[in-house]
N, C-alpha and C positions, 0 to 999 in steps of 0.2 A: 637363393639359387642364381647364378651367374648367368649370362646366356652361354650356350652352346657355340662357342665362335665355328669350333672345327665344323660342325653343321651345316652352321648359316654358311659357310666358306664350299663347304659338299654342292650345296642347294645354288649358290651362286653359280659355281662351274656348270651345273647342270643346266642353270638356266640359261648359261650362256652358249656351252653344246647343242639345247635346240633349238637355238637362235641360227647358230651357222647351220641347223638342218632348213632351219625357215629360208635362209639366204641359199642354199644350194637350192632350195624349191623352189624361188624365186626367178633364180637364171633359168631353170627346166621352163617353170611356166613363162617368161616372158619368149624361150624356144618355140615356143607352144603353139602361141598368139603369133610368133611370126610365121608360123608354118599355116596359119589359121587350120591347126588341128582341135579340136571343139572338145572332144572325148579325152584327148590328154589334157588339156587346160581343167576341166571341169576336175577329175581323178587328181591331178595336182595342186588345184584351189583346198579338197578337201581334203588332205592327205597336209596342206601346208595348215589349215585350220586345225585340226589333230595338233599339232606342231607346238601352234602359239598356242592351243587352250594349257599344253605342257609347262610352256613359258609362262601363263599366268597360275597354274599348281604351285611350280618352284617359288614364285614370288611369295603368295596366299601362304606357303609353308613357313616361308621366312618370318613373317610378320605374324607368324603363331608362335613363334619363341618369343615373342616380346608377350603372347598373352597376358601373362600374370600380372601384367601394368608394373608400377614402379621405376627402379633401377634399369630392368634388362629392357623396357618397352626404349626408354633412353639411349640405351648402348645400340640398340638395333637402327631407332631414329638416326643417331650418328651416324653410324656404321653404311644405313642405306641411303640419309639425305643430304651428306654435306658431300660436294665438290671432291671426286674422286682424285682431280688430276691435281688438287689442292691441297690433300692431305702429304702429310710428312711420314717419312718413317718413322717406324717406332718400333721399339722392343720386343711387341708381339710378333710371331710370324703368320700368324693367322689373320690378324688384321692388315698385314703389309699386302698378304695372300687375296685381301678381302677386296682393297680398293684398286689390287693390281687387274682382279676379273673385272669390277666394275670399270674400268678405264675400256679397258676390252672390251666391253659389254658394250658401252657408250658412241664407242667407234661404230662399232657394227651398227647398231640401233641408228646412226645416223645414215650409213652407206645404204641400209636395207629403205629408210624411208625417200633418201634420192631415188631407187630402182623400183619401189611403189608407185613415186610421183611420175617418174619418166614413163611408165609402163601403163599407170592412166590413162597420161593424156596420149601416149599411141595409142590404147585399145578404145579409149571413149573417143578420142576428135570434142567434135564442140559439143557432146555430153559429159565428158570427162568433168570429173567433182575441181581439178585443179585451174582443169581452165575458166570455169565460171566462176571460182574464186579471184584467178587474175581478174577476171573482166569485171568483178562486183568494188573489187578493191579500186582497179583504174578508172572505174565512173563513179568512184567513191563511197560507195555503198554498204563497203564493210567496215 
């Protein structure tokens, strides 16, 4: 049995759609926090955790068409772990389909974890996870 590309390619987009729901919830709540509204931050924390738990569904889904081990556990490894912006084209349009969301994906996944980091260290100050990272890292520590 093959893997199901058209699938994995469904499952991809999806996960990638509630990603940009995570990153619209992200702009709301970082609103939120600057309004220092308390009750909207809290209802958009939860409402954005709804979101990503979707985000790791769609993954968890993908990496069950590789169940059966073998061949398709291979094609899916490819498919999900080599270098998106690295691959070539190819014949398939499902696979072209494949590493074009995961570029996408990639993007965003980076822009969303800048607007985590910035939004941190404005909500914590000198509690915030990132700054005591910097300061662990510049007294050497990490």
């Amino acid at each position: 049995m093959a893997v199901d590309l058209e699938q994995m390619m469904l499952l991809l987009q999806k996960r990638y759609d509630s990603l940009k729901k995570v990153d619209e919830l992200t702009d709301e709540l970082q609103s939120a926090f600057a309004r220092h509204d308390e009750v909207s931050a809290s209802l958009l924390l939860d409402i954005r955790a709804e979101e990503i738990a979707e985000v790791d569904n769609c993954y968890g889904r993908i990496w069950d068409l590789a169940r059966a081990g073998g061949r398709d556990a291979q094609e899916v490894k490819r498919l999900m772990q080599s270098d998106p912006s690295a691959a070539s084209v190819t014949d398939c349009w499902e696979e072209n389909k494949i590493f074009e969301v995961r570029r996408k994906t990639v993007r965003l996944l980076e822009q969303l974890q800048d607007k985590d980091r910035r939004m941190n260290l404005s909500a914590g100050g000198e509690r915030s996870y990132y700054k005591t990272k910097v300061k662990d890292y510049l007294q050497g520590t990490l």
